[in-house]
C-alpha positions as CSV (number, residue, x, y, z in Angstrom):
1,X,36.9,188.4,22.0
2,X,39.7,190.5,23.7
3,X,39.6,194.1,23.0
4,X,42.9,193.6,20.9
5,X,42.0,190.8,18.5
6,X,40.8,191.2,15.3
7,X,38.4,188.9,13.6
8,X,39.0,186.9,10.3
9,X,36.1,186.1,8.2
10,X,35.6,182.8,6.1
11,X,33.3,183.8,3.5
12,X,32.0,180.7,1.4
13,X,29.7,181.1,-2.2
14,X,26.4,180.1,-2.5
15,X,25.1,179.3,-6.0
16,X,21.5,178.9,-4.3
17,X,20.6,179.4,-0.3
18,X,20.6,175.5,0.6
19,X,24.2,175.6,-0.8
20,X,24.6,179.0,1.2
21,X,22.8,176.5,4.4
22,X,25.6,174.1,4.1
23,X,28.5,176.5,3.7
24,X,27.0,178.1,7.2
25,X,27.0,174.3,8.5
26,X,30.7,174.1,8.0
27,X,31.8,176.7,9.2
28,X,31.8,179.7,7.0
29,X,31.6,183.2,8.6
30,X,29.5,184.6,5.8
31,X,28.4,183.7,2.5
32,X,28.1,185.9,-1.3
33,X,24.6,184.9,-2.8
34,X,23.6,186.7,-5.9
35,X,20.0,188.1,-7.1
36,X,18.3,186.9,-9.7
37,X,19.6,190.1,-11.4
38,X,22.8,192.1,-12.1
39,X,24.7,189.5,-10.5
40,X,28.5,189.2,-12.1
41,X,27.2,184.9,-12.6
42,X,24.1,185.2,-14.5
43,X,23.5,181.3,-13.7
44,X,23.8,181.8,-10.1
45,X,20.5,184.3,-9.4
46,X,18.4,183.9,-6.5
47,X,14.7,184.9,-5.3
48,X,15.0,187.8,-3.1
49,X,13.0,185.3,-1.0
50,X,15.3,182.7,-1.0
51,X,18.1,185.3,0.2
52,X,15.7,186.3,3.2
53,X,15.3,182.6,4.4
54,X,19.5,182.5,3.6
55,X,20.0,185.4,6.0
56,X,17.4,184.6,8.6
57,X,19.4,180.8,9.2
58,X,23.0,182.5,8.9
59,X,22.1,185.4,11.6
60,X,21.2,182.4,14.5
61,X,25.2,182.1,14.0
62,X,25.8,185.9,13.4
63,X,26.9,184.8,10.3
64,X,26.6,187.3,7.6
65,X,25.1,187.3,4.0
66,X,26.7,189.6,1.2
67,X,24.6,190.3,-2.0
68,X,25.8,190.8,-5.4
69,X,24.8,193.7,-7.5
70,X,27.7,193.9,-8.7
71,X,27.6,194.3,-12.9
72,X,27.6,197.6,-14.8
73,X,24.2,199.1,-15.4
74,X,22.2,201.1,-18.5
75,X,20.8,203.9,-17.2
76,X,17.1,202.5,-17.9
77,X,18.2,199.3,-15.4
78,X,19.5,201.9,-12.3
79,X,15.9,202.4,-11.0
80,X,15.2,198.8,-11.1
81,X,18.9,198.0,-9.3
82,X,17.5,200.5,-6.9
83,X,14.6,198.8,-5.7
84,X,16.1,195.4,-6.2
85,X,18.9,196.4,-3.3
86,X,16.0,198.2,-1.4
87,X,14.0,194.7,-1.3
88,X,17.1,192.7,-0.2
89,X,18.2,195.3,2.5
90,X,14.7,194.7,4.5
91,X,15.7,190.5,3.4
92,X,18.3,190.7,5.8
93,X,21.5,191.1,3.8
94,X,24.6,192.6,5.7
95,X,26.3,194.0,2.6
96,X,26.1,194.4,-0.7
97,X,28.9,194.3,-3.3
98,X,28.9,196.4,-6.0
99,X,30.9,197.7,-9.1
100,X,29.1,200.2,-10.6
101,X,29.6,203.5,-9.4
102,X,26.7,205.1,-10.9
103,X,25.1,203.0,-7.9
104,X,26.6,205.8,-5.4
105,X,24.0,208.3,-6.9
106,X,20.9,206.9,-6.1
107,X,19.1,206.3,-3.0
108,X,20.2,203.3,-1.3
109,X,19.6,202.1,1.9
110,X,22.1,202.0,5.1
111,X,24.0,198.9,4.3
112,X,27.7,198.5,3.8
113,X,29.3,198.8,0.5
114,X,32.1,196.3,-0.8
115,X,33.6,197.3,-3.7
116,X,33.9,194.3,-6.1
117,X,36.8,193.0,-7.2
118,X,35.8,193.5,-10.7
119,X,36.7,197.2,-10.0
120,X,40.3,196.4,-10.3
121,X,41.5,196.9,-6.3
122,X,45.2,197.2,-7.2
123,X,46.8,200.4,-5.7
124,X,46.3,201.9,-2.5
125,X,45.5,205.3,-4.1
126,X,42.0,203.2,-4.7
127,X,41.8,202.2,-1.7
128,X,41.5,204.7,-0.2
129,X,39.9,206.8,-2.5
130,X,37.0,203.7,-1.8
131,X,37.0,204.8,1.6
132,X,36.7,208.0,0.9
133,X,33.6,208.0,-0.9
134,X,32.0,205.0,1.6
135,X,33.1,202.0,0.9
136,X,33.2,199.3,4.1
137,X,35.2,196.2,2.4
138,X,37.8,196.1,-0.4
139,X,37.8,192.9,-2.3
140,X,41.6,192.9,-3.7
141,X,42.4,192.1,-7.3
142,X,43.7,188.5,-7.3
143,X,47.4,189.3,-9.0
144,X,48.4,190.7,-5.6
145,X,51.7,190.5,-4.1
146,X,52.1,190.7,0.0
147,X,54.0,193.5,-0.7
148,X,51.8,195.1,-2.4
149,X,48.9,193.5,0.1
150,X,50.5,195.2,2.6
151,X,51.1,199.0,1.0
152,X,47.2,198.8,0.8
153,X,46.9,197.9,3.9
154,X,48.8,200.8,5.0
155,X,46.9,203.4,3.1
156,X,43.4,202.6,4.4
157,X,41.3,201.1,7.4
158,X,38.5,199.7,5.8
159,X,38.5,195.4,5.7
160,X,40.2,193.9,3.1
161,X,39.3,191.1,1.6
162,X,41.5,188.2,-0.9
163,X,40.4,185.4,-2.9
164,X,42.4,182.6,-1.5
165,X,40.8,179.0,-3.7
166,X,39.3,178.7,-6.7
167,X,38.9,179.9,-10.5
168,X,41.4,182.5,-11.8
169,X,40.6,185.1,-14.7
170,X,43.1,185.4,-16.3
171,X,42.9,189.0,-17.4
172,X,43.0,191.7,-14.7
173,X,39.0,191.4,-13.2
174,X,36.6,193.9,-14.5
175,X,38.8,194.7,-17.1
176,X,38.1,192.2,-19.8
177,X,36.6,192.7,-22.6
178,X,37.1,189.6,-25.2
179,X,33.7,187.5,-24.5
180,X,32.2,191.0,-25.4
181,X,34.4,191.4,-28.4
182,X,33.6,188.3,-30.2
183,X,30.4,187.6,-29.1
184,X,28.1,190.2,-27.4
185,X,28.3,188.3,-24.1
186,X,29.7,190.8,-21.0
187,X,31.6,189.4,-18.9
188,X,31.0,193.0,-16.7
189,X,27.1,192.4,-17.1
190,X,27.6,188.7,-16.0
191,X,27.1,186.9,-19.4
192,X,31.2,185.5,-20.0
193,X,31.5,183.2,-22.5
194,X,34.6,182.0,-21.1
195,X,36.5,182.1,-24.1
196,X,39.6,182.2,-22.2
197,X,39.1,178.5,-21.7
198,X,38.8,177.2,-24.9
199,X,41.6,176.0,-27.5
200,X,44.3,178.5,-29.5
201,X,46.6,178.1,-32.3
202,X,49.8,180.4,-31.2
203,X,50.9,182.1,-34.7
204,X,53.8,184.6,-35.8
205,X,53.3,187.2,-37.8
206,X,54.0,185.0,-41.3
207,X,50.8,182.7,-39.8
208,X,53.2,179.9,-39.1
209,X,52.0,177.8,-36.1
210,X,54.2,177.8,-33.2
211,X,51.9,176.0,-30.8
212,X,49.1,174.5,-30.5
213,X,46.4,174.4,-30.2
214,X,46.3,174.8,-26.5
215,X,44.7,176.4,-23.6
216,X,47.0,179.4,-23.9
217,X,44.6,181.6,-21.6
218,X,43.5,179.0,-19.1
219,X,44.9,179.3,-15.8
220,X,45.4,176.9,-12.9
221,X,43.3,177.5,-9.8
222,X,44.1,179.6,-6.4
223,X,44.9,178.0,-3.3
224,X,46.7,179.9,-0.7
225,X,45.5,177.8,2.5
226,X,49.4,177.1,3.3
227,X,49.5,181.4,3.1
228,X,46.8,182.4,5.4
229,X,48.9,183.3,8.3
230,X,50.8,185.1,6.0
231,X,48.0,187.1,4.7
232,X,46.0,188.2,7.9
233,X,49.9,189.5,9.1
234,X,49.6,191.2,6.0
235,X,45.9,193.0,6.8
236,X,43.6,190.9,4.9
237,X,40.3,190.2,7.4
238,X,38.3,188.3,5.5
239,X,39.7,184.8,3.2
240,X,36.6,184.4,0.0
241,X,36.3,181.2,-1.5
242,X,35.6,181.6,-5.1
243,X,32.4,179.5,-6.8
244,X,29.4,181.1,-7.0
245,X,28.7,178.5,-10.3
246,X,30.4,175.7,-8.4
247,X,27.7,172.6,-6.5
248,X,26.9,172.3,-3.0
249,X,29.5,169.0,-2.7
250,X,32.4,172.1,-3.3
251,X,31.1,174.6,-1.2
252,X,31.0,172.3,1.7
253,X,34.3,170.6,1.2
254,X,36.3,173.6,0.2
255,X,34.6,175.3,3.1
256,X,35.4,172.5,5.6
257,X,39.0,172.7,5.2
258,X,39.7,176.2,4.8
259,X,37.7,176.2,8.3
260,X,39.5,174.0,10.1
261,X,43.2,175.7,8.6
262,X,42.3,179.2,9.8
263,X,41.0,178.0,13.3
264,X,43.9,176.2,13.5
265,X,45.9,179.2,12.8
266,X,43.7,181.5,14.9
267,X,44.7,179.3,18.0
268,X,48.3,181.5,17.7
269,X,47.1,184.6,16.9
270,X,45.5,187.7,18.2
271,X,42.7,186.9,16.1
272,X,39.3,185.8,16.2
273,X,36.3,184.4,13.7
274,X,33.3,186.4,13.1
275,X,30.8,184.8,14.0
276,X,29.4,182.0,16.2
277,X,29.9,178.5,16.4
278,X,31.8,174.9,16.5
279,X,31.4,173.3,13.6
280,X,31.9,168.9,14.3
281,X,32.6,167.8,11.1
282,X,31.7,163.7,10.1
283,X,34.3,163.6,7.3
284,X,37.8,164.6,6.4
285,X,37.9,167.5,3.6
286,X,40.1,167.2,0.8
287,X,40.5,169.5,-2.0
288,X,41.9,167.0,-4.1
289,X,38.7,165.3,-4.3
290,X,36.4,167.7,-5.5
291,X,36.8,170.6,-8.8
292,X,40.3,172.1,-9.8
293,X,42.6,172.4,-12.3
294,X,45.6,172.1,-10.3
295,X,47.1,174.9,-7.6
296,X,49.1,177.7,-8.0
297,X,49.7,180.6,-5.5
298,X,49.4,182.7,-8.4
299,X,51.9,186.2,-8.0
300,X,51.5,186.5,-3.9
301,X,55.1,185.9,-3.9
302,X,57.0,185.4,-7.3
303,X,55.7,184.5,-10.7
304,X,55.1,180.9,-11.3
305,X,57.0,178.8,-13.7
306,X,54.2,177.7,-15.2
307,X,50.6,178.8,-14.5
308,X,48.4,177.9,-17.6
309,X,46.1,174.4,-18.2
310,X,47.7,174.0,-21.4
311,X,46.1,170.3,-22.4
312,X,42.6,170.2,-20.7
313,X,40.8,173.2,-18.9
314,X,38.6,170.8,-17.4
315,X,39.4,168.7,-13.6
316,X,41.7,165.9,-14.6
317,X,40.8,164.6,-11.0
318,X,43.3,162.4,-8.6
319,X,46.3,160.8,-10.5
320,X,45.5,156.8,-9.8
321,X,48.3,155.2,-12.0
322,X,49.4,154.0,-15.6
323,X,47.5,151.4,-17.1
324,X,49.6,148.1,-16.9
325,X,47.4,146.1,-19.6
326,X,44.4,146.2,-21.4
327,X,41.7,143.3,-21.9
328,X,38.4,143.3,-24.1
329,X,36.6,144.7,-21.5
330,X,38.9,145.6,-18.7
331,X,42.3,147.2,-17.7
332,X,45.3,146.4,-14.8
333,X,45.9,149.5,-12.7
334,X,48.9,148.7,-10.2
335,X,46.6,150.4,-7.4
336,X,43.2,149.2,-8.9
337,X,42.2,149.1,-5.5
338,X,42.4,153.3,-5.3
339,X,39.2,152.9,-7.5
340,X,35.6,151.8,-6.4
341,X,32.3,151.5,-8.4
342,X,30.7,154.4,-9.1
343,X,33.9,156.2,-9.2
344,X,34.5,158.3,-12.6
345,X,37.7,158.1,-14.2
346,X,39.2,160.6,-16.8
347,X,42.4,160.2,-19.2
348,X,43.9,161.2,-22.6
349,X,43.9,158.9,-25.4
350,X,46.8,158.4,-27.7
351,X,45.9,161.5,-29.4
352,X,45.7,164.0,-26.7
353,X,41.9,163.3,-26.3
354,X,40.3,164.1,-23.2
355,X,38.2,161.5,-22.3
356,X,36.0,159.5,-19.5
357,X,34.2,156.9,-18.1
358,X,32.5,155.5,-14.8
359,X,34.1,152.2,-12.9
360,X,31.5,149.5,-12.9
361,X,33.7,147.1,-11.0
362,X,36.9,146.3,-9.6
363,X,38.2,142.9,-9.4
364,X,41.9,142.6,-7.8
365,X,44.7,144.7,-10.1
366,X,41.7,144.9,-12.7
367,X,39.4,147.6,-13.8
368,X,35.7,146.8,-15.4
369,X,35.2,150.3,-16.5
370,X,31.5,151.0,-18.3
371,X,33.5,151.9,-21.9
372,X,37.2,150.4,-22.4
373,X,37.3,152.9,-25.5
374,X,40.4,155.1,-25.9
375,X,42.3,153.2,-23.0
376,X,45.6,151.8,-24.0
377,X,48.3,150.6,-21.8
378,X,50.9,153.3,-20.6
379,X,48.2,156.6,-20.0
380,X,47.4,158.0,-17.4
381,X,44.3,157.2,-15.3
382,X,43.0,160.2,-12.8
383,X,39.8,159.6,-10.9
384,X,37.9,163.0,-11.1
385,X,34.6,161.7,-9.6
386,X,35.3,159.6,-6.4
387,X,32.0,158.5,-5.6
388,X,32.6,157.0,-1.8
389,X,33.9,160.8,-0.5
390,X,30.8,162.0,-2.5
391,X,28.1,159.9,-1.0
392,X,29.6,161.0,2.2
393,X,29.3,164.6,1.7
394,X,26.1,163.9,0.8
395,X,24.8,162.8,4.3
396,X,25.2,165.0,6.8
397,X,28.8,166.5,6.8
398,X,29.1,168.8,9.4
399,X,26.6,170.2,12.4
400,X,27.5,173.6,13.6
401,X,26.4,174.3,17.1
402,X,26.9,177.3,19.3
403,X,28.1,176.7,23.3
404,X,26.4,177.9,26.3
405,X,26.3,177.3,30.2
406,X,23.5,177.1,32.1
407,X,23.3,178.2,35.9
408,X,20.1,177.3,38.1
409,X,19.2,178.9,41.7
410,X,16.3,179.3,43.5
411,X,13.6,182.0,44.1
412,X,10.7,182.1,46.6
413,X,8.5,180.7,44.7
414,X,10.7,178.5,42.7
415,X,13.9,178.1,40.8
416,X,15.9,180.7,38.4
417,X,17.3,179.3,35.3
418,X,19.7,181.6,33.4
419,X,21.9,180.7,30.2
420,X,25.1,182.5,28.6
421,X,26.1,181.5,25.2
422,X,29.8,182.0,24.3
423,X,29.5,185.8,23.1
424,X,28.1,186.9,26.6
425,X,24.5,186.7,25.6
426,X,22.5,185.5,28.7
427,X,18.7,184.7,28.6
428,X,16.4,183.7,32.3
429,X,13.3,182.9,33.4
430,X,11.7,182.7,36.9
431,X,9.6,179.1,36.9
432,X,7.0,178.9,40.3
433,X,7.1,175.1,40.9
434,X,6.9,173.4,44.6
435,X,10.5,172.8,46.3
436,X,11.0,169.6,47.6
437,X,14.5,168.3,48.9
438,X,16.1,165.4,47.3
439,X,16.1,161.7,49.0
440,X,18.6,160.9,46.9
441,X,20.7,164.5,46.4
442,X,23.7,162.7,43.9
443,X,21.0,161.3,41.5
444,X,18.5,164.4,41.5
445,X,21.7,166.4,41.0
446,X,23.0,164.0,37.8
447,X,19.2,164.1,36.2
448,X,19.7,168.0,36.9
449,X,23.0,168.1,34.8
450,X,21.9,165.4,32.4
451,X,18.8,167.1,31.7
452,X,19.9,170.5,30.9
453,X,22.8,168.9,28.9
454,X,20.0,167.7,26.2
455,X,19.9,169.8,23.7
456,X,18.5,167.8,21.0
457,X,18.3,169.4,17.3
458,X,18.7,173.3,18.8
459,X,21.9,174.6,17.1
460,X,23.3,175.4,21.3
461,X,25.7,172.4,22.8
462,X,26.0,172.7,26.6
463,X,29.5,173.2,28.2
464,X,28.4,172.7,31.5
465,X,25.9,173.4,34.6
466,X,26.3,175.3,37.8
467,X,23.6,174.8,40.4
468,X,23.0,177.4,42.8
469,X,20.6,176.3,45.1
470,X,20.7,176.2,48.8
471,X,19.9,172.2,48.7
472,X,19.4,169.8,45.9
473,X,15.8,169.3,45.0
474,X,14.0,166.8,43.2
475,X,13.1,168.5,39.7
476,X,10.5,166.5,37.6
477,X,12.0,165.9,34.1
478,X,9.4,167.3,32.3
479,X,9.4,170.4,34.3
480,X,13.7,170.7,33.5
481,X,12.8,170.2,30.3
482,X,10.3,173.0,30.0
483,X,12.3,175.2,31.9
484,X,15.2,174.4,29.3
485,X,13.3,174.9,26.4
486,X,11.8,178.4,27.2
487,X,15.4,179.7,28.3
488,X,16.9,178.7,25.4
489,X,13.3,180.3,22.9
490,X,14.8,183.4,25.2
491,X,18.2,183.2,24.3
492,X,17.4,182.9,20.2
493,X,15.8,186.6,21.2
494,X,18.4,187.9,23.0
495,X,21.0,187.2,20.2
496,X,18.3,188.1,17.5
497,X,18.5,191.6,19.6
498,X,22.3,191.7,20.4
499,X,23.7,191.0,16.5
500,X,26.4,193.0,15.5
501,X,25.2,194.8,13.1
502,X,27.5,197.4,10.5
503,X,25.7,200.5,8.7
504,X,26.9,202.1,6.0
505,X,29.9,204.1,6.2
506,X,30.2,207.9,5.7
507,X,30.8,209.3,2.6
508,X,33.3,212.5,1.6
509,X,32.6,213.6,-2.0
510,X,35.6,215.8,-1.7
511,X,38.0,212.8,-2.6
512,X,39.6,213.3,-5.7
513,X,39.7,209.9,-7.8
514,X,43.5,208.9,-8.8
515,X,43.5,209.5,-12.5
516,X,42.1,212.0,-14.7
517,X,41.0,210.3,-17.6
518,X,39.2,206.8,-17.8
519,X,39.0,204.0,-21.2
520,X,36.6,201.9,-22.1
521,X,38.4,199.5,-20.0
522,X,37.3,201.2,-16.8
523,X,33.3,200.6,-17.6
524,X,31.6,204.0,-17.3
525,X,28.1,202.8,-19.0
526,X,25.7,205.1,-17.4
527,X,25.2,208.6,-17.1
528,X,24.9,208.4,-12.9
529,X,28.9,206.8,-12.7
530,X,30.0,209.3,-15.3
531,X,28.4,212.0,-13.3
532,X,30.2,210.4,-10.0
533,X,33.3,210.6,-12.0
534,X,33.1,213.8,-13.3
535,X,32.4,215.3,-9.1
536,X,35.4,213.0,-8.3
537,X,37.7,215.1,-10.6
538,X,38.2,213.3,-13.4
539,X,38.0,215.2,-16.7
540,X,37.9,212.8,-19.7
541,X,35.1,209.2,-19.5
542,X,35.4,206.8,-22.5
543,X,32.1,204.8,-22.4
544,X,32.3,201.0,-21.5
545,X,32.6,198.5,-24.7
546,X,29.3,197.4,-23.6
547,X,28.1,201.4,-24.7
548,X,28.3,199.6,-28.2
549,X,32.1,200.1,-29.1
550,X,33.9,198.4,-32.2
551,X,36.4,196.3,-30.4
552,X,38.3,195.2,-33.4
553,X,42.0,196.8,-33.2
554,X,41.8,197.3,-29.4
555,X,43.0,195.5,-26.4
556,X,40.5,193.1,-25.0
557,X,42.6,191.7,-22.4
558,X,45.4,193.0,-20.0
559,X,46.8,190.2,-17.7
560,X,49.9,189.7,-15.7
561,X,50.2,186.0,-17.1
562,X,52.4,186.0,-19.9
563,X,52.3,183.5,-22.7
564,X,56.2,183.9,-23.6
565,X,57.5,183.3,-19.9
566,X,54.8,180.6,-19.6
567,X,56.8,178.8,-22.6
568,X,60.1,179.5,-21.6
569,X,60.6,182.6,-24.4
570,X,60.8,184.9,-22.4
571,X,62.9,188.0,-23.7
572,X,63.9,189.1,-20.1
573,X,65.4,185.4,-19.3
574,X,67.8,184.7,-22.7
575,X,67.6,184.9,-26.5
576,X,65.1,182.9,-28.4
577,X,64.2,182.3,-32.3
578,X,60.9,183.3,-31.7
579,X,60.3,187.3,-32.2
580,X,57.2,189.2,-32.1
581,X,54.7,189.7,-33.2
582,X,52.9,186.2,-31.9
583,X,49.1,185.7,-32.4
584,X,46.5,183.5,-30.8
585,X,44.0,182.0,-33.4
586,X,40.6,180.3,-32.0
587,X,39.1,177.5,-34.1
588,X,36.7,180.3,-36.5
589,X,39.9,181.9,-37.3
590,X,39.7,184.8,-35.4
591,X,43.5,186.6,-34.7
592,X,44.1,188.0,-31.3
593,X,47.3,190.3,-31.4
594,X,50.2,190.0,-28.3
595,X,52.0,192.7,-27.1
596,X,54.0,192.0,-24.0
597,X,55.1,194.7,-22.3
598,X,58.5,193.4,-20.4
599,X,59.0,196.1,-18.2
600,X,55.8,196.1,-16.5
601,X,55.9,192.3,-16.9
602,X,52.0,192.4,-18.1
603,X,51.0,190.9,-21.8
604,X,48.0,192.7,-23.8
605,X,45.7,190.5,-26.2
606,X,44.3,192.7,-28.9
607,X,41.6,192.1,-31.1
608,X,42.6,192.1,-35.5
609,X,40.1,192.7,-37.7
């Protein structure tokens, strides 16, 4: 790396550590594994065990492994937390993300601290109040603009970090509180009930139905892999893949491509990745192929026309064709041959069903799906499970490998065999063996180079061979092969020893915190972060919701996505018939009050009673 450049990170998810093994494989810089405990996915906790075999395979490629501890705590869980982040700093871990502040009084060990992006990274005021008080990474709230990418970037030097593919919240992260609300699950304590992705009726204030019901709070996914040049001008460092729920088939395809994109792209810039490596890759990725509910940049440059999964918050999959004609047990698809058995197929039936089934054969323009049910000609046929690009990514999909060169010259006694990897680590050893000139110098030279060139299943690749000896002598293949195998047992050592490794940063606790007075909104739930809050300068703490506040009559949700823009009512763009207030209603009649504030161009949902 040239002292100028600046290197990006590609940090993948990892639901468990062999999915956090495969992200490595293809390519990713680092990986975000969470505990088995106060981890913002409750279905995605590991064995701190588990972590420690995660990090010990991801450091052969100085790849790094960020925990996540990053839910609000009750003050009887802090001393657990404590010794939880204790036992994964001596696993290995290189960071740990966190969004509790409370977490900043206790005792915790030298690692860096990210702050999560369920603290609501919006202004640079935070930012660098953040680094103020110790934090090493910012993980950005999602809603972002450039612009506004770039004014944080201006008022702080710590890494910044963006979500650039997957799931979108909806509300503003960390600041949701309407799976709480109606039904005791947090989504800051891990336990969302995703209500946000279920079906609404949209109501005025006479309970006539405007709409519905729909997916009125279900968003499309991220994907800003055509805006990644874009972003690092912008002083992001780091690109995070969102999925810690998501399988291993997603983590290794989304990885895949975002790593090919940025190297790509890293070829024209002053920029380098983080870690080690040259990932070969045995199949093309595609994002099309595995989960999403369509794309959307989201706000990174203006608002979207339309940004909500209004029929289906589920993958719809690959759009194959209309169905031509339908037999008893069969249907013509003009590109039937887009569709293999095994594959799974998805539509919606003449009444707006979602609805599925698996191809058992395909014969010509014809379909033998396993259930002709629901399947009329005219609809729409997607193929959300393509089962050819899975079994692929099922074998092996990529093999990451890191280069080195190897140079040989002689000693007295013997020969001198020395190694250098690609970041400058060099390994050598001294091998006494009898020297005895070549007959045939251009062969003993070519088993030389041939022999040093095998590699086998280490995770080195050789770029080439420079032999230094006086003459060419006739090495025994076994004896190269010995000599090879202890240099590179060195070499794993030498890198082991040579890791970049980032401690905590320092802390000043004179910062003053950018507002005075904190809601329920902002998640205060234990006596440690109020105390924090309180040194910081602020003067009035609501508790969190999760403290045991009535929710009913307060706002549950704040989110940039607005429901009358998403519609085309929006106030701002011309007159409609449609005047406030509007309501969503779930299915158990529950009323969820809008209040759209047009200035800041944000929408509130509030909870009736």
């Amino acid at each position: 790396m040239s002292p100028t450049a600046r290197s990006i990170e590609l940090l993948a998810p990892a639901k468990t550590w062999h999915a956090g093994i495969a992200a490595i494989n293809c390519g990713a810089d680092a990986v975000y594994i969470g505990p088995e405990r106060f981890g913002a996915r409750e279905g995605a906790g590991n064995s701190v065990a588990d972590i420690e075999k995660l990090c010990a395979y991801a450091h052969r490629y100085w790849a790094r492994v960020y925990a996540t501890v990053n839910t609000i705590l009750r003050d009887d869980e802090l001393a657990e937390a404590e010794q939880l982040i204790r036992q994964l700093y001596e696993a290995g871990i290189d960071g740990l993300i966190i969004q509790d502040m409370g977490l900043l009084e206790l005792s915790l060990p030298p690692l860096p601290l990210i702050a999560s992006t369920q603290m609501h990274n919006s202004s640079p005021e935070k930012a660098a109040f953040l680094e103020a008080v110790g934090f090493s990474r910012i993980i950005l709230a999602r809603e972002l603009s450039l612009v506004q990418i770039r004014r944080i970037r201006l008022a702080t030097r710590v890494e910044l970090e963006c979500f650039v593919h997957g799931a979108l919240c909806v509300c503003y992260s960390g600041r949701c509180s309407l799976s709480y609300a109606i039904g005791g699950r947090s989504a800051n304590r891990g336990e969302c009930g995703q209500p946000c992705r279920k079906p609404y009726y949209l109501e005025d204030a006479h309970s006539t139905r405007l709409s519905g019901p729909a997916h009125f709070l279900s968003l499309r996914d991220l994907n800003l892999s055509d805006h990644l040049g874009e972003l690092i001008d912008a002083g992001i460092t780091a690109f995070k893949i969102e999925g810690r729920l998501k399988d291993t088939a997603y983590v290794v395809n989304t990885t895949s491509f975002y790593r090919k994109k940025i190297d790509a792209l890293l070829a024209g810039k002053k920029s380098c990745k983080s870690s080690s490596g040259t990932v070969t890759f045995f199949f093309s990725p595609d994002l099309a192929k595995t989960f999403h509910r369509g794309f959307t940049t989201f706000f990174l440059k203006e608002r979207p026309r339309s940004l909500a999964t209004l029929k289906s918050p589920s993958w719809l999959g690959e759009y194959r064709g209309k169905v031509r004609g339908v037999g008893l047990q069969s249907f013509s698809l003009e590109h039937a041959d887009m569709l293999h058995p095994g594959d799974g197929i998805c539509f919606f039936d003449q009444h707006g069903r979602q609805r599925g089934s698996t191809v058992n054969r395909v014969d010509g323009s014809t379909v033998y799906p396993q259930s002709i049910e629901g399947i009329t000609p005219g609809i729409a046929i997607y193929r959300n499970h393509d089962h050819w690009f899975l079994k692929a990514l099922a074998r092996r999909s990529a093999e990451r490998r890191i280069a080195v060169r190897f140079e040989l010259s002689e000693s007295d006694k013997g020969f001198v065999l020395k190694v250098v990897d690609e970041d400058g680590i060099s390994a050598a050893g001294t091998f006494t063996a009898e020297k005895k000139v070549a007959q045939k110098q251009d062969a003993a030279r070519a088993t030389i180079i041939k022999q040093l060139h095998k590699l086998g299943s280490t995770i080195f690749f050789c770029t080439g061979v420079r032999i230094r000896t006086g003459s060419i002598y006739f090495i025994p293949v076994a004896q190269l092969n010995n000599m090879r195998r202890e240099v590179l047992a060195a070499l794993e050592i030498a890198r082991a020893q040579n890791r970049p490794v980032q401690s905590s940063a320092p802390r000043y606790d004179g910062a003053l915190y950018p507002v005075r007075e904190l809601s329920y909104a902002d998640n205060v739930l234990n006596e440690k972060a109020r105390i924090f809050y309180q040194r910081h300068g602020v003067v009035r703490i609501e508790p969190a919701a999760e403290s045991g506040l009535a929710m009913q009559g307060r706002s549950v949700m704040t989110t940039k996505y607005c429901i009358r823009y998403e519609l085309g009512w929006c106030h701002k763009e011309r007159k409609t018939s449609v005047h406030d207030p509007l309501y969503l209603v779930d299915f158990e009649g529950r009323r969820f009050r809008l209040v759209f504030d047009c200035v800041s161009c944000q929408m509130e949902v509030v909870f009736i009673p």
